[in-house]
Structures are given as C-alpha cells and as structure tokens.
C-alpha positions as CSV (number, residue, x, y, z in Angstrom):
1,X,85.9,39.8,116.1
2,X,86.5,40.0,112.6
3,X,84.4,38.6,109.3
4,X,87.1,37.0,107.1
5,X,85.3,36.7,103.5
6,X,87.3,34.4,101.4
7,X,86.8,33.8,97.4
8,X,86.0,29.9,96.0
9,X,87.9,29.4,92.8
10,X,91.8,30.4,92.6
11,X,91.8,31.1,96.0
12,X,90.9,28.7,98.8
13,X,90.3,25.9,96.4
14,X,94.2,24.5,94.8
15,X,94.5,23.8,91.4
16,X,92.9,20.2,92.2
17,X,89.8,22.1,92.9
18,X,89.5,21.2,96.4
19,X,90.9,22.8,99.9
20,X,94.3,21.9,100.9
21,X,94.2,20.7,104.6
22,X,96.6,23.9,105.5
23,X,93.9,26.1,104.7
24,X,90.9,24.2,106.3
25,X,93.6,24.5,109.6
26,X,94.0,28.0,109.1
27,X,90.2,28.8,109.2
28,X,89.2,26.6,112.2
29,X,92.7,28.9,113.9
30,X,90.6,32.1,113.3
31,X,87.3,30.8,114.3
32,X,88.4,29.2,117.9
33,X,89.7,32.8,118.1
34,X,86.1,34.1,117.8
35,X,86.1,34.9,114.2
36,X,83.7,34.3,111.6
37,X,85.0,33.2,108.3
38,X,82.5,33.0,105.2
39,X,83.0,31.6,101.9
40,X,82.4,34.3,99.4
41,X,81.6,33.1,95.5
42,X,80.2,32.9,92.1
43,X,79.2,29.5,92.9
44,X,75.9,28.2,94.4
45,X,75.4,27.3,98.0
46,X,74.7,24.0,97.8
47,X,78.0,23.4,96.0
48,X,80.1,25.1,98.1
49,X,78.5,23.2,101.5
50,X,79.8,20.3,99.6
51,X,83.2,21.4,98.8
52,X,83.3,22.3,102.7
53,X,82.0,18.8,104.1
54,X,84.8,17.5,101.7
55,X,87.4,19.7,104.2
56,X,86.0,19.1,107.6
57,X,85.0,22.6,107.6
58,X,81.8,24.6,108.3
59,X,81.4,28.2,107.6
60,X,78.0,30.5,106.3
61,X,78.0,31.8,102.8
62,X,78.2,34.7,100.4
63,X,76.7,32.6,97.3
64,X,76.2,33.4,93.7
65,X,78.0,36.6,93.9
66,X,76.6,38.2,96.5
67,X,72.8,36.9,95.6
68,X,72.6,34.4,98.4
69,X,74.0,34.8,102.0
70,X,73.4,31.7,104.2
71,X,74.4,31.1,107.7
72,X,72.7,29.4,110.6
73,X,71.9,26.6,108.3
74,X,69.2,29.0,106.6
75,X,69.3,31.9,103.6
76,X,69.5,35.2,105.7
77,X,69.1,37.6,102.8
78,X,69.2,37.5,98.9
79,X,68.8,40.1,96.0
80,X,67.2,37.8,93.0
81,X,67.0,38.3,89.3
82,X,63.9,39.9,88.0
83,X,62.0,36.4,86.3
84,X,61.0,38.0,83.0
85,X,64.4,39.3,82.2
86,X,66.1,36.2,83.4
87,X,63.8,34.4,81.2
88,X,64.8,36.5,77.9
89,X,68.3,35.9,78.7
90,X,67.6,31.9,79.2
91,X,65.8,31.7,75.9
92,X,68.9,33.9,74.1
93,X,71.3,31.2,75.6
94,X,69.3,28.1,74.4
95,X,69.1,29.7,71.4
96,X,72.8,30.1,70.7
97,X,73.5,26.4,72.3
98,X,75.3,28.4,75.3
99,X,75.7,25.9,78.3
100,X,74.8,27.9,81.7
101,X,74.2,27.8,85.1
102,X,70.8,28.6,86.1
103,X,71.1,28.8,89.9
104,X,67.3,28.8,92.0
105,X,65.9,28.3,95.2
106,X,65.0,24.9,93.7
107,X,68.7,24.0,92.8
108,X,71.7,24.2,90.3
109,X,70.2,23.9,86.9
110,X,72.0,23.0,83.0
111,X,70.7,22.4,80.0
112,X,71.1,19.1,78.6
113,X,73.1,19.8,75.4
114,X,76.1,20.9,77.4
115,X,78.7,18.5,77.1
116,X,77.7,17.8,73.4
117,X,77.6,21.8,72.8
118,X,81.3,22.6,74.6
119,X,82.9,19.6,72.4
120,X,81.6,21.7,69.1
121,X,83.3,24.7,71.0
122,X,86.2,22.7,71.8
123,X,86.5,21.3,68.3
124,X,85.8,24.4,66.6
125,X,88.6,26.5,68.3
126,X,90.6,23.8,67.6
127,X,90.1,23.6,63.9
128,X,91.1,27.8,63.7
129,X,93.8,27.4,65.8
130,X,95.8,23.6,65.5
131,X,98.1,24.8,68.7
132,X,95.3,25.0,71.1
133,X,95.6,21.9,73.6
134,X,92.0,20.3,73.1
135,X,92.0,18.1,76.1
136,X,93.1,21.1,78.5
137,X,90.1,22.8,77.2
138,X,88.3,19.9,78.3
139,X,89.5,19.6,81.5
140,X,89.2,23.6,82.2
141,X,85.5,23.3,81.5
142,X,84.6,20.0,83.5
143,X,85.0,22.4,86.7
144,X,81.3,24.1,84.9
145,X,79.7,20.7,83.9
146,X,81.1,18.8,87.0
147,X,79.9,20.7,89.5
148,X,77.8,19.4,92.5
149,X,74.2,19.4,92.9
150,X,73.5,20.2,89.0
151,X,70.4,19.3,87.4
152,X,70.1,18.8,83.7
153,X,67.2,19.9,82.1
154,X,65.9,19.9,78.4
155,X,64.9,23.9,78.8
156,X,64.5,26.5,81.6
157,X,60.8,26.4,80.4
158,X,60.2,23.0,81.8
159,X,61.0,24.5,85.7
160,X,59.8,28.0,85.3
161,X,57.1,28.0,87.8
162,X,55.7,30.6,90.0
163,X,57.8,29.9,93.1
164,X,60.9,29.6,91.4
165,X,63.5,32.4,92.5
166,X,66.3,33.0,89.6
167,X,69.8,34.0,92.1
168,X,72.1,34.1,89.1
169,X,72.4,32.9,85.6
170,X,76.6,31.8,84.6
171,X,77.0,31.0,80.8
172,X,80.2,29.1,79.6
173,X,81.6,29.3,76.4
174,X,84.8,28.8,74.2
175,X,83.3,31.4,71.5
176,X,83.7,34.7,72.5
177,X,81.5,36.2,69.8
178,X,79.0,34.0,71.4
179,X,79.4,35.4,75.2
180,X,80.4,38.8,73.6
181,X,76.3,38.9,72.4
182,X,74.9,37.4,75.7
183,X,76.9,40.2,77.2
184,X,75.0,43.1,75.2
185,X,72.0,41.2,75.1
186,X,71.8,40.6,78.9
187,X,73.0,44.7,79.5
188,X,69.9,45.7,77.8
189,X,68.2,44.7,80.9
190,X,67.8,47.6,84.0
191,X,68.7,46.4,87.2
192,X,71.3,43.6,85.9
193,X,75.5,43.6,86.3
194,X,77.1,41.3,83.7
195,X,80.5,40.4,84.9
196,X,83.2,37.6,84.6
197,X,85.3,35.5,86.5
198,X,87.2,33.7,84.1
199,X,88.1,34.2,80.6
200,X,85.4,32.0,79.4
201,X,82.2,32.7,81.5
202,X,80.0,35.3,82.4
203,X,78.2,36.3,85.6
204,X,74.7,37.8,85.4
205,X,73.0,39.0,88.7
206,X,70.8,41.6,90.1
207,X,72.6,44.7,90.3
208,X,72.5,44.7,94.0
209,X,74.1,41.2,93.9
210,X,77.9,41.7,94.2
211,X,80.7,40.7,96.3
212,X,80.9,43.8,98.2
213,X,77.1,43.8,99.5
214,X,78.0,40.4,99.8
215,X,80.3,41.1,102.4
216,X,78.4,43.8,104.2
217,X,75.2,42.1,104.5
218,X,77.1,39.1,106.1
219,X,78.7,41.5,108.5
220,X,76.1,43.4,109.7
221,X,74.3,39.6,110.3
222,X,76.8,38.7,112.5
223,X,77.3,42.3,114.1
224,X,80.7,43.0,112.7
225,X,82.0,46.0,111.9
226,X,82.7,47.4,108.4
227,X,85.9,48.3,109.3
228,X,86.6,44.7,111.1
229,X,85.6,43.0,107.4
230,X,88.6,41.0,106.0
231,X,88.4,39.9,101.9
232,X,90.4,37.8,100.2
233,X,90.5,36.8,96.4
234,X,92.1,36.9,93.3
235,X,90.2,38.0,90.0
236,X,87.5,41.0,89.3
237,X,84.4,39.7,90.6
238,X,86.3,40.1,93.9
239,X,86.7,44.3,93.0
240,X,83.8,45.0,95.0
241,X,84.3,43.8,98.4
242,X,88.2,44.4,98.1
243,X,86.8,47.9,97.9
244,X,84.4,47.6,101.0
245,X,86.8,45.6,103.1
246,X,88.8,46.6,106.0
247,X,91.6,44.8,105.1
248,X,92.0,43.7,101.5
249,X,94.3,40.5,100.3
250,X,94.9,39.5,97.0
251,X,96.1,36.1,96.1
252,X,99.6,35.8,95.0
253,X,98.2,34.7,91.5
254,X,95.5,37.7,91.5
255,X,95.3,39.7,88.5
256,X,97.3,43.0,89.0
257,X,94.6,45.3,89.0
258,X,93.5,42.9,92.3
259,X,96.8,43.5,93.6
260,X,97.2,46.7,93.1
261,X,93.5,47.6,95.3
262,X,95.0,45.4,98.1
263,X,96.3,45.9,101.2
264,X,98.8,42.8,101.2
265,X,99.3,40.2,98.6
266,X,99.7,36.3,100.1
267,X,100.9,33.1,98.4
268,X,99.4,31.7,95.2
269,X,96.6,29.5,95.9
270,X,98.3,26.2,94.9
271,X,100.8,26.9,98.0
272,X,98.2,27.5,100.6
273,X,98.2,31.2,100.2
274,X,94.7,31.2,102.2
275,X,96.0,30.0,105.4
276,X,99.6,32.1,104.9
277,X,97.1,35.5,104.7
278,X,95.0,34.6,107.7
279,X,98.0,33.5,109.8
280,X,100.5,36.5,108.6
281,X,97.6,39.7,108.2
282,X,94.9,38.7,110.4
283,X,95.5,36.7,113.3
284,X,99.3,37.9,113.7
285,X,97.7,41.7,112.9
286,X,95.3,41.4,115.7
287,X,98.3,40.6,118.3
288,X,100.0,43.8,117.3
C-alpha cells in the first residue's frame, strides 16, 4: 500500500480550477488497488471537500499546508498558529488594507474590504505599468476571493474568541512592497514559516506546519511507510514533502528547482498530468 499525496492548485486542479474527469479516474484506479490518496494543500479543508464532491471523489486531507490533516470524516492531527502572534499579524494586514485568508476551526474567514482593496491594487499597477492586462489580474485573484466556504468579516477582532484555533493566515496582494513588509513583519515571530505559493500571496503557518509533516503525519495515520509515500506537485510549498517522499513527481509545469528534486516529471496539469503520474510511476511501478 502506498499514500499518494497530491498538491491542489497547478496540479490536480486544470486551469479551469476544477479536476478533469481523467484525474478523478486515475485516483479511484489507485484506491480499488488498496491505496490511499490524499489531497495535500495550502487551501482549507472545507474547500477542498467541495472541490472533491464537485469530482465524484473522496479522499482525507493534508490542509492548510500541513496545519490540518483530516481523514475518517474527522481532523486527525493539526499544528496551529500561536493566537497572540496570529493576532499581530491580522491587525498588520488590516492595517495595510491586505485581503487574507484567515483559516480556523470555525471556518474560512476575509475581511470585507477585499474586492474593493484588490481593484486599488489592480488599478494601481495598472497606472505604473499601461501593459499590464487589468482584467487577467482580475480573474487571477477571483480564485482567493471566490473560494468556497469564505466568510466575510469587518475585522478578525469581531471572531477572536477563546475557542478559536488560527491553522493558517494567506495574504493576497498585487503590491509587493506590501507583502514584502507582512513578510518581515510576520518572520519576527518564533515558531512561524512564511512561505509562498504564488507570486502574489503568502503562506504563514506554525513552523511545524509544512507539506512534508504533512505527508508523514498522514502516513503514519494510515500505517504507511515512509519509504511507500508518493508526492506530487508543482511549486515550493511542495519542497518539503518532495524531500520526505519516497517517490517524488513534479508537474510538467513545476518550477525547475521542483523538477530538479524529483524523481520523474509528468504532464502539465492542464493535460491531466495527475492521472499520467499515478498511471506511468505508481501503479505501473508497483507491477515491476
């Protein structure tokens, strides 16, 4: 039996945002054969069931970057934010207007001036630079304020009570010098990784919330070897459990220094490079 971890965004989902049939075949393949495939992302739990429902698919979890891991319909471990640093970095954001994810135990939350605040991005990049396509800028960051499950609130303040658990905190922004001072703010903080998945977000967790745990943790749940552990994805946040992994695939549009860490490369993921990587190096490997 093998754990097949498999990255969200620019990997199983197309460039549609949702999962091609090919690959939701390709997964129910390798677990009739007895293995477990998880979903392993940035994103929140509770949007990712939905993207699977969507497919016809069930699998457990690796949420929030590694904060989350859910299978068996419940959370079977998680490595949260400590709440008075995740509270400085909420009040930094709200004061710079930043839009973010705030994802709890009580759901997906946003502040309320997002859409307002990424159109004075938008329009603002697009007054120093005239080539810049506004309305793709748009449509890149609908995937952050289109999300399932979100909430919209008018501060973290008006939810920060004493049961709420803080799994991750994702800003998104078109200024860089913006993200660039969350980013040193936030590293001020022991016990936090700041990382990215995308050119125009950033990822804060506990330091013990990555990919790679991630992947472990989920393993040893469902009594899989290390060296059994399968991991597919295509951009940094996926370093750490291409590192862990027994076998390592980077998508055919990973960054290179993905590729270069991986055992095999498969398909981009807009030709259904998920289901060509379980087909070709796992399930075809395991015949060998």
């Amino acid at each position: 039996m093998k754990l097949i971890a498999i990255d969200l965004d620019g990997t199983l989902l197309n460039k549609k945002g949702s999962i091609s049939r090919e690959n939701a075949e390709a997964i129910k393949e390798a677990q009739d054969l007895g293995h477990v495939v998880s979903i392993c992302t940035g994103r929140a739990v509770e949007d990712v069931l939905n993207l699977l429902q969507e497919a016809g698919v069930e699998c457990p979890v690796i949420g929030a970057n590694g904060a989350v891991l859910y299978a068996d319909g419940e959370v079977v471990n998680h490595h949260p934010l400590e709440k008075e640093s995740a509270a400085s970095i909420l009040s930094k954001l709200e004061e710079l207007q930043v839009f973010y994810h705030l994802h709890t135990n009580k759901g997906i939350h946003t502040p309320e001036f997002g859409q307002e605040g990424i159109q004075v991005e938008i329009d603002m990049a697009k007054s120093a630079n005239p080539e810049l396509n506004a309305g793709e800028l748009w449509d890149a960051a609908q995937g952050y304020l289109k999300q399932f499950g979100q909430i919209s609130i008018d501060s973290y303040q008006s939810i920060w009570t004493e049961d709420l658990i803080v799994n991750k905190i994702l800003p998104f922004s078109y200024s860089e010098k913006k993200l660039e001072e969350v980013s040193l703010f936030a590293e001020q903080f022991e016990g936090l990784s700041v990382t990215s998945s995308a050119g125009h977000n950033l990822e804060i967790n506990d330091e013990k919330a990555n990919k790679g745990n991630g992947i472990m943790g989920m393993a040893e749940h469902f009594g899989v070897q290390p060296e059994n552990t399968v991991a597919i994805g295509d951009n940094m946040n996926d370093w750490p459990m291409m590192k862990v992994s027994g076998t390592a695939i980077a998508m055919g549009n990973a960054l290179s220094e993905i590729k270069e860490i991986c055992h095999f490369t498969t398909l981009e993921n807009d030709e259904h490079g998920v289901a060509h990587a379980i087909r070709e190096f796992v399930l075809k490997q395991a015949l060998v």
